[in-house]
C-alpha positions as CSV (number, residue, x, y, z in Angstrom):
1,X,-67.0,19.5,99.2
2,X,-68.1,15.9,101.1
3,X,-66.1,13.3,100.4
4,X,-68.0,10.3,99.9
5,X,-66.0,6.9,101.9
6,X,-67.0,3.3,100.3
7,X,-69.3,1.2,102.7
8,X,-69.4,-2.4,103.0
9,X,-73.3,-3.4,103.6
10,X,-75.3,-6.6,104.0
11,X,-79.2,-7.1,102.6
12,X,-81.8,-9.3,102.5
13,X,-84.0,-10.1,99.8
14,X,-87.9,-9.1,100.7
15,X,-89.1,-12.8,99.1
16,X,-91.2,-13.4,101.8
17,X,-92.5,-9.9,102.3
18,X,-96.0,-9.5,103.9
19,X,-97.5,-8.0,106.9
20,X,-99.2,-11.4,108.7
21,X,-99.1,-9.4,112.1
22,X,-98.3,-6.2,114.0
23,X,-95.4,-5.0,116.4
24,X,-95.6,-1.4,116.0
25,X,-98.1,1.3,114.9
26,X,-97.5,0.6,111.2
27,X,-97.9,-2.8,110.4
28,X,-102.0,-3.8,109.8
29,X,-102.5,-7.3,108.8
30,X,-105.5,-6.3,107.1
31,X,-104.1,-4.2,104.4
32,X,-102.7,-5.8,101.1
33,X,-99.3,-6.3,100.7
34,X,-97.5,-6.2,97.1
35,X,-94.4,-8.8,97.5
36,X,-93.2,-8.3,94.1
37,X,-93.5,-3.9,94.8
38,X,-91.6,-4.6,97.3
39,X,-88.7,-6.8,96.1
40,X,-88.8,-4.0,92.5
41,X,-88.3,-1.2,95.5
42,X,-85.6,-2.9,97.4
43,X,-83.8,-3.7,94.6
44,X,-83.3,-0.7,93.1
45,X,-82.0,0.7,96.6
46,X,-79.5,-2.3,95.9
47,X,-78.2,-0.4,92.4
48,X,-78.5,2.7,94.1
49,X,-75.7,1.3,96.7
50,X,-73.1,-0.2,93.8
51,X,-73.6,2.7,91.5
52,X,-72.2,5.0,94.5
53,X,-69.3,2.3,94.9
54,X,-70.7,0.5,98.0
55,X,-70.2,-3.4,98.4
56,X,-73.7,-5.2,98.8
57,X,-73.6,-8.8,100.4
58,X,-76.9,-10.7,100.5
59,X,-78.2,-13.3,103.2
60,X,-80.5,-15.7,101.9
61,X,-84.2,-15.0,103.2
62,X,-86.1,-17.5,105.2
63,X,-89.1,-18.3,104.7
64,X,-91.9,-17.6,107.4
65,X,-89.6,-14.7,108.5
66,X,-91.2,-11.9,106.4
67,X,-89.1,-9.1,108.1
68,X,-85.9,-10.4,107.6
69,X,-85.7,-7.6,104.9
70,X,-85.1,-5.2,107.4
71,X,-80.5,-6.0,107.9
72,X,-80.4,-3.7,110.3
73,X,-82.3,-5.1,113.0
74,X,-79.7,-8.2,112.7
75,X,-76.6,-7.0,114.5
76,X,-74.0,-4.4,115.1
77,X,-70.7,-4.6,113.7
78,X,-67.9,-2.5,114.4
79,X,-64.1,-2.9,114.0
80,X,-64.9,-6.4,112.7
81,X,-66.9,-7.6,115.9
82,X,-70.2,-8.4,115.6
83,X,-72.8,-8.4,118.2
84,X,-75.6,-9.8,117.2
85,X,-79.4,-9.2,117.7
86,X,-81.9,-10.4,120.8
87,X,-84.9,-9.8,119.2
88,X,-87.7,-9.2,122.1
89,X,-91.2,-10.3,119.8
90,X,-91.8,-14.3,119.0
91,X,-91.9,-13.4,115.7
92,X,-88.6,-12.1,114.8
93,X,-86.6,-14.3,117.1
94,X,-85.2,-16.7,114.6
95,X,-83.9,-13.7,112.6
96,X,-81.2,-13.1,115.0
97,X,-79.4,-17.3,114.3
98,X,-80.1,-16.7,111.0
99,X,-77.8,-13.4,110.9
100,X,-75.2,-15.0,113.3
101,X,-74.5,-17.7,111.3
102,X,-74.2,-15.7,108.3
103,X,-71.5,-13.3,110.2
104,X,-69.9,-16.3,111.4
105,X,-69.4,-18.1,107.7
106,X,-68.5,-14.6,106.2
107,X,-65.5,-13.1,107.9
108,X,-66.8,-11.8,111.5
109,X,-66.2,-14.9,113.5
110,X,-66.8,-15.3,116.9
111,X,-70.3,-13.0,116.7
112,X,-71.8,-12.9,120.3
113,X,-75.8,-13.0,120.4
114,X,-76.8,-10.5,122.8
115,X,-77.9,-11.6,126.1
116,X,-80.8,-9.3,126.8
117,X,-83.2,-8.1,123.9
118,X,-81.3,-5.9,121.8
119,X,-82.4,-4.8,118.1
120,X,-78.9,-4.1,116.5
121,X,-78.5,-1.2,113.9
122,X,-82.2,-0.5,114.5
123,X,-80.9,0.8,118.1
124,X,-77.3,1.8,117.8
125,X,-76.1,4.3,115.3
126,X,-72.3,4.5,115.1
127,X,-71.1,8.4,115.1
128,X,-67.2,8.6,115.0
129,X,-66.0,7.3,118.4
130,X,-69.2,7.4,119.8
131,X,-72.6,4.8,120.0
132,X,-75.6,6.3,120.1
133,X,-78.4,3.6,121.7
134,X,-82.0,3.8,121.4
135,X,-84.2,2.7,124.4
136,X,-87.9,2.8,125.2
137,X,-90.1,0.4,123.1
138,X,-87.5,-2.2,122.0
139,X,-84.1,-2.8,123.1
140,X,-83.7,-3.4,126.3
141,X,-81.7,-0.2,128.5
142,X,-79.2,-3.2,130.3
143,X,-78.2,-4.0,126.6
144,X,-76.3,-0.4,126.2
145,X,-74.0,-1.1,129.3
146,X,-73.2,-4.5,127.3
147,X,-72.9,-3.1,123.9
148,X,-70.3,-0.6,125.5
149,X,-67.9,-3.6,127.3
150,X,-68.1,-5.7,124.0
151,X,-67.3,-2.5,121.6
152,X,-65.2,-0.3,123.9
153,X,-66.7,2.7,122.2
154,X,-68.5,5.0,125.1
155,X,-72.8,4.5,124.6
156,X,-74.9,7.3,124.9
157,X,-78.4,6.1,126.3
158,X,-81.4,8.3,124.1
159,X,-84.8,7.6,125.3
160,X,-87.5,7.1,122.4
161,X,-91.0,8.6,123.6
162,X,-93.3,8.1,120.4
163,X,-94.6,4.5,119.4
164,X,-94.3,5.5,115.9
165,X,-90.5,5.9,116.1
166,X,-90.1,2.6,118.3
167,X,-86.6,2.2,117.1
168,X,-83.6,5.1,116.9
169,X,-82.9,4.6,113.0
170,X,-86.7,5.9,112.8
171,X,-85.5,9.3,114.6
172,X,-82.5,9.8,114.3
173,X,-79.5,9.7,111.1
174,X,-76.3,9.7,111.1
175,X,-74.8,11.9,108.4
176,X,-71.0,11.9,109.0
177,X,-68.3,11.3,111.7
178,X,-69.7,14.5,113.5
179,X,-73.5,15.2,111.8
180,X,-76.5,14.1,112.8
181,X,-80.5,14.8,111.7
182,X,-83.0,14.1,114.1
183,X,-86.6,14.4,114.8
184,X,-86.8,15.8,118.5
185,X,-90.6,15.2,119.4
186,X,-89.2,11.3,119.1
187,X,-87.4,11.7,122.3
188,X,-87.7,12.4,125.9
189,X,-86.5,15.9,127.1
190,X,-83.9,14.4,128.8
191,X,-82.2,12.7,125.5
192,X,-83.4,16.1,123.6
193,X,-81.1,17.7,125.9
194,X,-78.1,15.8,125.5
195,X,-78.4,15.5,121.7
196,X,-78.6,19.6,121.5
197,X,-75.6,19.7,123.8
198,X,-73.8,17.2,121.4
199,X,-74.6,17.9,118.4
200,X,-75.7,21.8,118.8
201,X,-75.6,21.9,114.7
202,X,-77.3,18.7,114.1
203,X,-80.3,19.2,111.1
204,X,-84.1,18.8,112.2
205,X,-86.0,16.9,110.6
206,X,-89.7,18.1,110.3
207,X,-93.2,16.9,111.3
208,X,-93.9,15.8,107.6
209,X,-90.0,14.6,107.3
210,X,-90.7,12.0,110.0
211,X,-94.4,11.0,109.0
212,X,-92.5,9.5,105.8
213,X,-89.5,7.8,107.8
214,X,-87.1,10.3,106.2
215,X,-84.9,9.7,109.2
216,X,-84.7,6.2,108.4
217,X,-81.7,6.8,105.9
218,X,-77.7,5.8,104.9
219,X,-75.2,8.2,104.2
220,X,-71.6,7.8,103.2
221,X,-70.7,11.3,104.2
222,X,-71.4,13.0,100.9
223,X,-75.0,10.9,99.1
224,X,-77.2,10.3,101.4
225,X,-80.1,8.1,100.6
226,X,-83.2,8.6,101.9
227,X,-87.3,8.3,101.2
228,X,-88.1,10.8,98.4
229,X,-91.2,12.3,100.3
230,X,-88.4,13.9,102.7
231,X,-88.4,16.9,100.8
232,X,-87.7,19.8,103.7
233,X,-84.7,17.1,104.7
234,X,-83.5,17.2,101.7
235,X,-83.5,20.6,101.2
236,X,-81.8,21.1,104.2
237,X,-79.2,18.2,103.5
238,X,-78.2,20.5,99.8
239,X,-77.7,23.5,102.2
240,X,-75.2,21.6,104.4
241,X,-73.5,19.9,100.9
242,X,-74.5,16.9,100.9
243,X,-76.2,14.7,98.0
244,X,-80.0,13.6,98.7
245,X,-81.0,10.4,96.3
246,X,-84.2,9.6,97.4
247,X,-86.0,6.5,96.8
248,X,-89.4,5.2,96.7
249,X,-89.5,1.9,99.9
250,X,-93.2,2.5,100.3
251,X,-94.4,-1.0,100.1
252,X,-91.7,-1.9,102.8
253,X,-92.9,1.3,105.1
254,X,-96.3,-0.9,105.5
255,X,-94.4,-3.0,108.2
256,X,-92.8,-0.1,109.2
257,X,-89.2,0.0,107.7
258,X,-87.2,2.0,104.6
259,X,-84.0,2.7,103.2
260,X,-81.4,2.6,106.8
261,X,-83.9,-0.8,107.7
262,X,-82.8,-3.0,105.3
263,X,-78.8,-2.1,105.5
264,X,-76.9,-3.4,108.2
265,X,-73.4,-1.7,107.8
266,X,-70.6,-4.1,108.1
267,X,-67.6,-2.4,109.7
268,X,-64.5,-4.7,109.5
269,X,-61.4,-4.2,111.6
270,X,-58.6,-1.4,110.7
């Protein structure tokens, strides 16, 4: 049996949802955008979270920031310090304030704003005693030897290779203290390499399991929560014991972001 631990998680409303223009292969400005879908979606990925026991805190949405919906990208927090997001596009760059301030005011004070672009949770996936950083279309590679001297947890540099997984939380999930799925075609050989050598017993996500961001998911050891059209992942996830509860995010995949997106993890000291 899994034993499930209780996480402490911040959201953002998607209020101001749309897709007005692109940063990455998913996002067309042309196609329609159903707001209220999307807030109906996101919110019941918020009930999902309490009914499993999880605290949800919510930052108040700005308006003419229509991706603040997507937490993760906000920060890192681990052991109560907060690092918080350098966004590299204009038009996300006065998400990262807007997520400091909130840290600040809510019981991580002191949260440092990165000093070179660096995309938070969307880049660095905590795995027990380790970071796992993402580099290649967004956060800059400099921003792993700072995460790691703020932190004091040791960062393992992965190299993303595939536009369409532009951030690691698109590729990669981590399942528990020592579990990990990934998608390997998402990275360079070199980073395939050293996840096989870390994690030789890691699950692989399929071909179809990434075209639907299954990746892109939360788990509290036991229920993980992920898009429902990850069907071989979830298979492979009841094999291995753990609970699958997937969800439907598709309005929110239009600009490129699901379930592990819109939930930064808040990690307060022990």
């Amino acid at each position: 049996m899994r034993t499930a631990r209780r996480r402490h998680y911040l959201m953002c409303r998607p209020t101001y949802f749309d897709v007005v223009y692109s940063i990455n292969p998913w996002m067309d400005p042309g196609k329609p955008v159903d707001t209220a879908l999307a807030v109906a979606q996101w919110e019941r990925l918020r009930e999902v979270y309490e009914g499993l026991g999880h605290t949800v805190e919510l930052i108040d949405p700005v308006d003419g920031l229509p991706d603040m919906v997507f937490a993760a990208n906000g920060g890192t927090v681990i052991d109560g310090r907060a690092l918080v997001a350098r966004f590299r596009d204009a038009e996300r760059i006065a998400e990262g304030p807007a997520y400091r301030d909130w840290l600040h005011n809510n019981g991580f004070p002191g949260p440092k704003t990165a000093g070179v672009v660096n995309e938070g949770e969307g880049d660095y996936l905590l795995v027990g005693n380790m970071l796992l950083a993402g580099t290649g279309f967004r956060s800059d590679p400099r921003s792993h030897a700072e995460a790691q001297e703020f932190f004091g947890y040791p960062v393992i540099s992965l190299t993303l290779v595939d536009p369409n997984y532009y951030h690691l939380d698109t590729a990669l999930s981590v399942l528990d203290d020592e579990t990990i799925a990934y998608y390997p075609p998402a990275f360079s050989p070199g980073s395939q390499a050293v996840l096989l050598r870390l994690f030789p017993d890691a699950v692989i996500a399929t071909d179809d399991d990434a075209r639907v961001f299954g990746l892109n998911a939360t788990s509290d050891g036991r229920n993980v929560v992920l898009p429902e059209g990850a069907m071989d992942l979830a298979e492979q996830l009841r094999a291995r014991g753990f609970v699958p509860v997937g969800l439907d995010l598709s309005e929110l995949l239009k600009a490129g972001g699901s379930i592990k997106c819109c939930t930064l993890e808040l990690r307060s000291a022990a």
